[in-house]
C-alpha positions as CSV (number, residue, x, y, z in Angstrom):
1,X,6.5,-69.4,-58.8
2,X,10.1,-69.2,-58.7
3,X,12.9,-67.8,-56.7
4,X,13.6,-63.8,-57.8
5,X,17.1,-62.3,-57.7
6,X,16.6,-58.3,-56.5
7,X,19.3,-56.2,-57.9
8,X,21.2,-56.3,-54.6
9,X,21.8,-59.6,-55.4
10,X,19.4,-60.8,-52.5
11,X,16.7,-63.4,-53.4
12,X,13.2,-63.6,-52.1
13,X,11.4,-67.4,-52.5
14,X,9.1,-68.3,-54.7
15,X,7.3,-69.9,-51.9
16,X,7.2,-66.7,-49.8
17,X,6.3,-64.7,-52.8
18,X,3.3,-67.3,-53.6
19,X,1.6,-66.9,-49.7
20,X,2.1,-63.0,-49.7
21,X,0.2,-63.3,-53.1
22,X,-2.4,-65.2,-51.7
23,X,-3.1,-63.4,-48.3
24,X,-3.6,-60.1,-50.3
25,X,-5.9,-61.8,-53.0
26,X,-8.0,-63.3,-49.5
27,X,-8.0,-60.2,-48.2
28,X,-9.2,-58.5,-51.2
29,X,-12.3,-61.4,-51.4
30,X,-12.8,-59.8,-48.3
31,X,-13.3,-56.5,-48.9
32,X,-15.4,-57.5,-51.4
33,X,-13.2,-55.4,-54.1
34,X,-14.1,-55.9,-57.8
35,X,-10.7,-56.6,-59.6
36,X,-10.7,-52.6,-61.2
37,X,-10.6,-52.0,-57.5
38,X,-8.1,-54.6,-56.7
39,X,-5.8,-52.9,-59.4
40,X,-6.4,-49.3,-58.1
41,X,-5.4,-50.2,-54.5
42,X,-1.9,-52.3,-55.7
43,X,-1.2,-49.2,-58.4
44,X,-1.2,-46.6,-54.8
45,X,0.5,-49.4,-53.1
46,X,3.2,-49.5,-55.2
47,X,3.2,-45.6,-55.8
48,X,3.8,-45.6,-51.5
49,X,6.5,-48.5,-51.6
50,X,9.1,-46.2,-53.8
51,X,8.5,-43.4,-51.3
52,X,10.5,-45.6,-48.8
53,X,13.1,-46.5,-51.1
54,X,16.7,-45.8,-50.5
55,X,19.1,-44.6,-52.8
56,X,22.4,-46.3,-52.3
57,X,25.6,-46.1,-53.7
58,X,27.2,-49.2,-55.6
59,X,30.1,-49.7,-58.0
60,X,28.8,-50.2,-61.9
């Protein structure tokens, strides 16, 4: 995968992005989770991620 550009003009590696894929697809195996399972527990994890979100000002 490649490097992403977030809006704030920060960029997260494709490299980091790849492992943090990987340890929650393992951890998933683990857990034994069929992938309808797998989908439901990423949909609430995103749903709690916005909830920490911070609205910031910035010049458009």
């Amino acid at each position: 995968m490649t490097d992403v550009i977030l809006e704030s003009g920060t960029a997260i590696s494709g490299e980091k992005i790849g492992k943090l894929v990987e340890e929650i697809i393992k951890k998933f195996a683990n857990e034994k989770l069929n992938v309808s399972e797998a989908k439901i527990v990423l949909e609430e994890t995103k749903g709690r991620i916005e909830e920490f979100s911070k609205v910031t000002v910035t010049n458009f």
